[in-house]
BADRENBA-184945 format. One line per 5 residues: number of its first residue (from 1); their letters; for each residue x, y, z of C-alpha. Coordinates in Angstrom, 3 decimals, m for minus. Layout:
BEGIN
NUM	a	X/Y/Z  ...;
This chain:
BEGIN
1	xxxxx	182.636/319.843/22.014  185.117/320.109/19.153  187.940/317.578/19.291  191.258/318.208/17.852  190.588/316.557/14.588;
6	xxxxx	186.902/317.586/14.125  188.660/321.066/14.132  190.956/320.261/11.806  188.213/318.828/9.208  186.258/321.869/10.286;
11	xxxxx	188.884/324.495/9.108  189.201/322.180/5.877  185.757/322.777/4.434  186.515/326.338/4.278  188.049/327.300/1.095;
16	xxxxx	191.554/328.918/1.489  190.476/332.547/0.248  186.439/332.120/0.877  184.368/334.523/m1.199  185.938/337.807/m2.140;
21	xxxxx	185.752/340.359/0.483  185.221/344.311/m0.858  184.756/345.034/3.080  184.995/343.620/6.985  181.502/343.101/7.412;
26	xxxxx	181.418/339.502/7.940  184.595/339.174/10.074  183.595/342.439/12.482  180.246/340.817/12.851  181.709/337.537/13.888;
31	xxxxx	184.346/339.185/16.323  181.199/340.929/17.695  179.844/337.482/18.271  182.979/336.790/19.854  182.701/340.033/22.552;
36	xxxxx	185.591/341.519/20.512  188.968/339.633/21.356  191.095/341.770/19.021  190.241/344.715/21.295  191.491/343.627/24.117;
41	xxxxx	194.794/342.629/23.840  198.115/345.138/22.283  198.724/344.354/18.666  201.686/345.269/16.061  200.172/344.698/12.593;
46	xxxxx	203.080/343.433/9.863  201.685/343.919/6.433  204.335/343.626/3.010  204.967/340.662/0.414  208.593/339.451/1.770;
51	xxxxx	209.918/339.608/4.959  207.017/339.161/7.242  207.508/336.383/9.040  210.599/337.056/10.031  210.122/340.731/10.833;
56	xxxxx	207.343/339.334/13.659  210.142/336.799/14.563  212.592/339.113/15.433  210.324/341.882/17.060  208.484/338.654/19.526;
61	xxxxx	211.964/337.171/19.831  213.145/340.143/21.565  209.695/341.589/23.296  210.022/337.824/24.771  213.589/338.381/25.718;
66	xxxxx	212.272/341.322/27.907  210.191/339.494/29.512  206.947/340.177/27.883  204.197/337.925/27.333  204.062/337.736/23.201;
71	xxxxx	201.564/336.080/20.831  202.262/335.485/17.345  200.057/334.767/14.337  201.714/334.085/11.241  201.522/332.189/8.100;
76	xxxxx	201.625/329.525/6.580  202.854/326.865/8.206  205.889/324.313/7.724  205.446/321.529/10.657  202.019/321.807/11.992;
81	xxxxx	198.755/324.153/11.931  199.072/325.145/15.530  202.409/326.696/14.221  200.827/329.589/12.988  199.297/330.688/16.698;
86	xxxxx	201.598/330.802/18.906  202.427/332.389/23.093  205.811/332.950/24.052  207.256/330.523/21.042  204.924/327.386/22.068;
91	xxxxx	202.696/325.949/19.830  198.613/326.318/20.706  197.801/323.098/22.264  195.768/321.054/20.337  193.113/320.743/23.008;
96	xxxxx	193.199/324.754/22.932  192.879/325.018/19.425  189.750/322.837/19.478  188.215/324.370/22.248  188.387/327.414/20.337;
101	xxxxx	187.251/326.613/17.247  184.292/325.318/18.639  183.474/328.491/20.221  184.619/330.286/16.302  182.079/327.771/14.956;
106	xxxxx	179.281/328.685/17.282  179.736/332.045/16.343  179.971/331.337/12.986  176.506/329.650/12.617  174.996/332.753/14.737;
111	xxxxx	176.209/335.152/11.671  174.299/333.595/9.162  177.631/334.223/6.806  179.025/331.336/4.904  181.618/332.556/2.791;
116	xxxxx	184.150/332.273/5.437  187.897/331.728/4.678  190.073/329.203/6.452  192.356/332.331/7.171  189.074/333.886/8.685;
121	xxxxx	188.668/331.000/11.004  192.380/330.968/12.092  192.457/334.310/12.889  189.184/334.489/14.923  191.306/331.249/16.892;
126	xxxxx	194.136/333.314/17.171  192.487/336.406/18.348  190.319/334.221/21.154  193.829/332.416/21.991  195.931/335.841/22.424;
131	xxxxx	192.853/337.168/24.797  192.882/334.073/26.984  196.377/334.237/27.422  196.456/337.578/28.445  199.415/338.608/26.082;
136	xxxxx	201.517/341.680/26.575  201.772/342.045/22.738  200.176/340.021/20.068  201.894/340.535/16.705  199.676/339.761/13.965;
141	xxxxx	200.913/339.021/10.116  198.431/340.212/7.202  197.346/337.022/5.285  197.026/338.471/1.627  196.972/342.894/1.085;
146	xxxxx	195.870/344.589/4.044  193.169/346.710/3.316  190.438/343.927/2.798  192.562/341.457/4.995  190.507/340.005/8.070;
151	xxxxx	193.381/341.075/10.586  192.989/344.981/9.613  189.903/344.877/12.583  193.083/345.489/14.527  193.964/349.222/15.856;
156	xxxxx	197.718/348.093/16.833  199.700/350.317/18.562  202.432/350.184/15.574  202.126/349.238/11.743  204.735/347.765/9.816;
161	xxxxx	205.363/347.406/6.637  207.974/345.151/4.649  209.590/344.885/1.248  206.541/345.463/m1.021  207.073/343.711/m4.636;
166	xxxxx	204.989/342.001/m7.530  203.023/339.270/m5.676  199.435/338.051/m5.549  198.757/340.515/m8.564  195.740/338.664/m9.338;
171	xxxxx	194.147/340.287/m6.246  196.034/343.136/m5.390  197.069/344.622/m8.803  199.726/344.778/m11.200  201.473/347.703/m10.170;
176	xxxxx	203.775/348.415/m7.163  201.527/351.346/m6.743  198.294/349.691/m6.763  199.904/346.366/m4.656  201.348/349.268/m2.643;
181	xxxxx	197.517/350.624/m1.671  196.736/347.678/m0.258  199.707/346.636/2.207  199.111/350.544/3.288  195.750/349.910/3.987;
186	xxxxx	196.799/348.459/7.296  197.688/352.434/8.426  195.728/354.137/11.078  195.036/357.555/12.240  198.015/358.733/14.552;
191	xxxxx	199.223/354.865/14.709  203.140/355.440/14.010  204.079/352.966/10.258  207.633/351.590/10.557  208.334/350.918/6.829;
196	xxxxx	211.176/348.849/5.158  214.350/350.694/4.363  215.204/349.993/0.609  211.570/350.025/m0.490  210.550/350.587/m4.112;
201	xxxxx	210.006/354.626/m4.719  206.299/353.571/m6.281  205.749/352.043/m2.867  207.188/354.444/m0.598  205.054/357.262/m2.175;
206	xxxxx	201.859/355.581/m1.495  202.913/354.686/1.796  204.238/358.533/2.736  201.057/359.540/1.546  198.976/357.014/3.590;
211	xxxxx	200.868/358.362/6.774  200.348/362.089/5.849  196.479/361.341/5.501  196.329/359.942/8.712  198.853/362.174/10.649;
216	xxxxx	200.793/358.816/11.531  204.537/359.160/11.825  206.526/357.065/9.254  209.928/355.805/10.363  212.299/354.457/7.630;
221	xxxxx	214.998/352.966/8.831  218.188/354.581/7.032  220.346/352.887/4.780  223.208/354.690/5.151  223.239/353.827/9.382;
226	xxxxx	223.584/350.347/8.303  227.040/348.334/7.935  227.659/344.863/7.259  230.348/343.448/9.450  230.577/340.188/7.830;
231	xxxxx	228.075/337.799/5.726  228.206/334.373/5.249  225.512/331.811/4.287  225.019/330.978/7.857  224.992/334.131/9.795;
236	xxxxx	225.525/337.712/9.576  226.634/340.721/12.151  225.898/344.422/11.061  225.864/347.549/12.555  222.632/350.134/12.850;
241	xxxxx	223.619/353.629/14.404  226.317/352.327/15.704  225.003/349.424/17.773  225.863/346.065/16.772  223.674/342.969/16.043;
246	xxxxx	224.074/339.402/15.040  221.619/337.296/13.048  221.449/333.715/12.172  218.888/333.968/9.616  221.270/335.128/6.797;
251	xxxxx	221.405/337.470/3.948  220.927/341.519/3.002  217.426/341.076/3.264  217.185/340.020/6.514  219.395/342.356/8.065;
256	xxxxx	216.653/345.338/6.199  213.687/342.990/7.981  216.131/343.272/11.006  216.356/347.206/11.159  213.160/347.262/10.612;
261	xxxxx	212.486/344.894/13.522  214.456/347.402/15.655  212.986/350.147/15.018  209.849/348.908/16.060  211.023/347.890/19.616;
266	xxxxx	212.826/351.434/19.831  209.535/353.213/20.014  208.300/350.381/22.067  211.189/351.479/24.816  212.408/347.904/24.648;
271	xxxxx	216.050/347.956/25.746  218.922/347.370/23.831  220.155/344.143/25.530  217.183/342.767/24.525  216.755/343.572/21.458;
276	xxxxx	219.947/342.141/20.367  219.119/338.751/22.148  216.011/338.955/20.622  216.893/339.003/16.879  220.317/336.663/17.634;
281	xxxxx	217.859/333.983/18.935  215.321/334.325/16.158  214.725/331.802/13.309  212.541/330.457/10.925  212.294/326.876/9.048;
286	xxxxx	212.458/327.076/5.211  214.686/330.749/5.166  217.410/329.826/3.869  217.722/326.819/6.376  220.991/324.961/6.518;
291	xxxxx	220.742/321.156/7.191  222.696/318.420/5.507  221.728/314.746/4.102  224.723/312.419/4.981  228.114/314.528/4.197;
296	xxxxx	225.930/317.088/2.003  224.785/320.275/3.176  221.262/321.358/2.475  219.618/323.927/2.007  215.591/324.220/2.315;
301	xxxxx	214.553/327.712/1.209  210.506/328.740/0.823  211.513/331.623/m1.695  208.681/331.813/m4.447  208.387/335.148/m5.684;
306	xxxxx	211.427/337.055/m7.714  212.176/339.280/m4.962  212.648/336.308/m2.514  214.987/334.311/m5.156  217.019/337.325/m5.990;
311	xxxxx	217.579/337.765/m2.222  218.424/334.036/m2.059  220.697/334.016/m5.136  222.770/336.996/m3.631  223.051/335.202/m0.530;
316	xxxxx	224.580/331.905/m2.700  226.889/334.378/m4.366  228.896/334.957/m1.556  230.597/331.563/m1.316  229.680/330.718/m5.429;
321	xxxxx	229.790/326.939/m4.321  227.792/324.540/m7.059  223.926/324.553/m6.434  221.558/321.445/m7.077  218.189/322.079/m6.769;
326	xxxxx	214.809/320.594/m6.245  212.261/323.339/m7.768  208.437/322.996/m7.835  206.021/325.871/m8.160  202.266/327.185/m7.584;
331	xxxxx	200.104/328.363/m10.764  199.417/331.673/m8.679  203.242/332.660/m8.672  205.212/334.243/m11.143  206.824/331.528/m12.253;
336	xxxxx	208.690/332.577/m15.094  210.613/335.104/m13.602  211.586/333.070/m10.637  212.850/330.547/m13.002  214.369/333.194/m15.278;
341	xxxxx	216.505/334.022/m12.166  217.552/329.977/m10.947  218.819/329.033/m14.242  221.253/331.658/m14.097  222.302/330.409/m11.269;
346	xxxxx	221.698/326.902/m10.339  223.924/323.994/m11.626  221.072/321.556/m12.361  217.073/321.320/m11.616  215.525/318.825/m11.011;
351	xxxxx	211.751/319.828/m11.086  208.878/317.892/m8.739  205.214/318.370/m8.515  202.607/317.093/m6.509  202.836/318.824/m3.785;
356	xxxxx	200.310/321.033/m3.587  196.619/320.713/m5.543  198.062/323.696/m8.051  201.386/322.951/m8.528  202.660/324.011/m12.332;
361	xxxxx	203.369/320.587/m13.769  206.919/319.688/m13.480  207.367/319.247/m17.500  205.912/322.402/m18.195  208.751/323.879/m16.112;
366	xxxxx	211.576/322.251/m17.201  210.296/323.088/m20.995  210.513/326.700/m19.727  213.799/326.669/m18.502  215.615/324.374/m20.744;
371	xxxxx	214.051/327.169/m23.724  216.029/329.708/m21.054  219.305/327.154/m21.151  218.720/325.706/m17.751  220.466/321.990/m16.809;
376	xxxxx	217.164/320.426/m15.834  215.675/317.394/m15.678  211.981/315.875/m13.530  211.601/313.549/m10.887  208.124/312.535/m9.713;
381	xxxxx	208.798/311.788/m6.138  210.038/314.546/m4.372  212.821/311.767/m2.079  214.327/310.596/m5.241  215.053/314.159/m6.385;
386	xxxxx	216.631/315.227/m3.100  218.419/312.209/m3.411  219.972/313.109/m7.013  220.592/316.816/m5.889  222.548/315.761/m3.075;
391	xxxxx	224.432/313.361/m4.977  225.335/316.112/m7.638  226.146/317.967/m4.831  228.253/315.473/m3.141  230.411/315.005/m5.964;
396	xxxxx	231.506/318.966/m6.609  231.192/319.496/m3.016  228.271/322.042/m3.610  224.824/322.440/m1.849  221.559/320.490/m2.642;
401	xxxxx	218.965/323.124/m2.186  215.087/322.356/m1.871  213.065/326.029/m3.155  210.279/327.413/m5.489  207.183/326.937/m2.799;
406	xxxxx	206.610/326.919/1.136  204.541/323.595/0.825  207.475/321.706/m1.407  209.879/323.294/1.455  207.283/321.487/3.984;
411	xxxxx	207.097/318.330/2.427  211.189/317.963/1.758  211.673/319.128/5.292  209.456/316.106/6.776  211.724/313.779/4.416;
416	xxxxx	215.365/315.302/5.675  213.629/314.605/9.186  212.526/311.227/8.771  216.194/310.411/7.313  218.376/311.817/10.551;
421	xxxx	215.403/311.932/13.428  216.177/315.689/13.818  216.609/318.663/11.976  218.472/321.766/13.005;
């Protein structure tokens, strides 16, 4: 038997993407191994390349607030693996999660495949965990695409997709179109698609078309039923056919991932009351998360594509306070364009790297963006930058704000932590 840290060294000689998949094969044979968990258990599959994780927050915030037993597999992860799995907001345990992945390992050996992601593994956990549990409604987040994506074994009982934009185009394509094909690939036959309202016309055809194929009714939530209330950085209360709603996670965009988020849990029948509760009481780490160092307030954001960081940069707008950041970026991303966007906007840079195995060096970015007339500078250990943004920020009574990558959001978040003992 598997213990907790055995797993974890398991799941780590995987290789994050494993070999390229052009079908399901290996992952329905290993659920067959595994007598089928997916299949047992109620699933709402959330496909799209922002707004994800916090479209499954809101719709298991409030299917929990009715009193519903809800899984939740997302990723990736800020505090811990067992984040990503999750039963009515708790954590897997970690004697769970190695019990499990023993079993996932058994089964893997049986298959004879070895090409096996570390997202395949997870979600074969997840699946297992979600059946144990007996869950009401498991909602299940597509890793990369959708199409080729291990979760698509799933027949949920809704799709939904969010804000499709340029994002993994390595894999997916360099088109909206052709990244749109994918993310729709996560549509079944008479399955009902809730889609994003505000979605690129590209994407919306492909999507429309998907539905039609598949006589699945599409639901677009309309923009023209939505008002905004009021906005600030911290919160935001808007109303959607005349009901009202209040979110803490902030911003335009999240009051689309919202709506969208509602009109799942309309055709689910879940009640009103609880629906509101539901998305009041939701929130992630690293979206737009307010904190503060000392006197200085903080702000760790996981933005790293353009969409994101225009949707963050919007949000700034409202209060135009001074912004000092700490920015380090992946290879994979688009990092010009995100970085076209911050120096617009952002006071001062200070660029880190390190914190991930393919981080773009932190002196080829500040090259880029001092070409683009960016205030930047580098700092090799991520602490001592945080420290110089919030002292910049201290002094024009601004924000220090950690963004550019999930994993530099993770790393800054552990160091805000281990200064204060908490972190709200």
């Amino acid at each position: 038997m598997m213990t907790y840290s055995q797993a974890i060294e398991y799941i780590g000689s995987f290789s994050k993407s494993g070999e390229p998949m052009r079908d399901l094969v290996r992952f329905v044979i290993l659920m067959r191994l595994l007598d089928n968990p997916h299949n047992k258990i109620r699933t709402i599959h959330v496909a799209g390349t922002n707004g994800k994780g916090s479209v499954c927050e809101y719709i298991s915030g409030a299917l929990k607030a009715a009193g519903l037993t809800v899984g939740k597999f997302t990723s990736p992860y800020i505090k811990c693996i067992e984040e990503r799995i999750q039963v009515g907001g708790r954590c897997i345990s970690e004697p769970a999660f190695a019990l499990l992945c023993d079993q996932v390992r058994n089964a893997v050996i049986t298959s004879g495949f070895e090409g096996y992601s570390q997202f395949e593994i997870l979600t074969a956990i997840a699946f297992l965990y979600f059946e144990k549990e007996k869950v009401d409604y498991a909602v299940i987040e597509t890793g990369i695409g959708g199409s080729y994506d291990c979760t698509n074994v799933i027949t949920p009982v809704i799709s939904v997709i969010t804000t499709i934009d340029y994002d993994h185009t390595d894999l997916l394509g360099e088109t909206i179109s052709e990244i749109a094909r994918h993310k729709a690939g996560i549509i079944k036959p008479s399955v009902p698609c809730v889609c994003s309202p505000g979605q690129h016309e590209d994407a919306l055809r492909v999507i429309s078309k998907r539905c039609h194929e598949f006589n699945s009714e599409l639901i677009v939530p309309e923009l023209s039923r939505i008002q905004i209330l009021h906005m600030d950085i911290t919160d935001c209360f808007f109303s959607y056919m005349g009901m009202n709603y209040h979110t803490t996670m902030s911003g335009e965009h999240q009051i689309y991932n919202a709506v969208c988020a509602v009109e799942v849990l309309k055709k689910l029948e879940i009640p009103y009351s609880n629906i509101f509760t539901g998305i009041e009481k939701s929130s992630l780490p690293a979206r737009m998360e307010i904190t503060s160092v000392g006197n200085v307030r903080c702000i760790i954001d996981g933005s790293h594509n353009p969409s994101a960081v225009r949707s963050a940069v919007k949000l700034l707008d409202i209060e135009k306070k001074p912004v000092y950041a700490v920015v380090g970026m992946l290879t994979t991303k688009d990092w010009q364009t995100v970085l076209d966007i911050m120096v617009k906007r952002f006071d001062g840079i200070i660029f880190v790297d390190g914190f991930a195995p393919n981080c773009v060096p932190a002196a080829i970015l500040t090259r880029y963006a001092i070409d683009k007339g960016g205030r930047c500078t580098v700092e090799t250990d991520i602490e001592k930058a945080l420290n110089i943004a919030c002292e910049k920020a201290g002094k024009t009574e601004g924000y220090a704000m950690i963004t550019g990558s999930l994993y530099l959001a993770s790393e800054a978040r552990k160091i805000i932590m281990s200064k204060k003992g908490n972190i709200s």
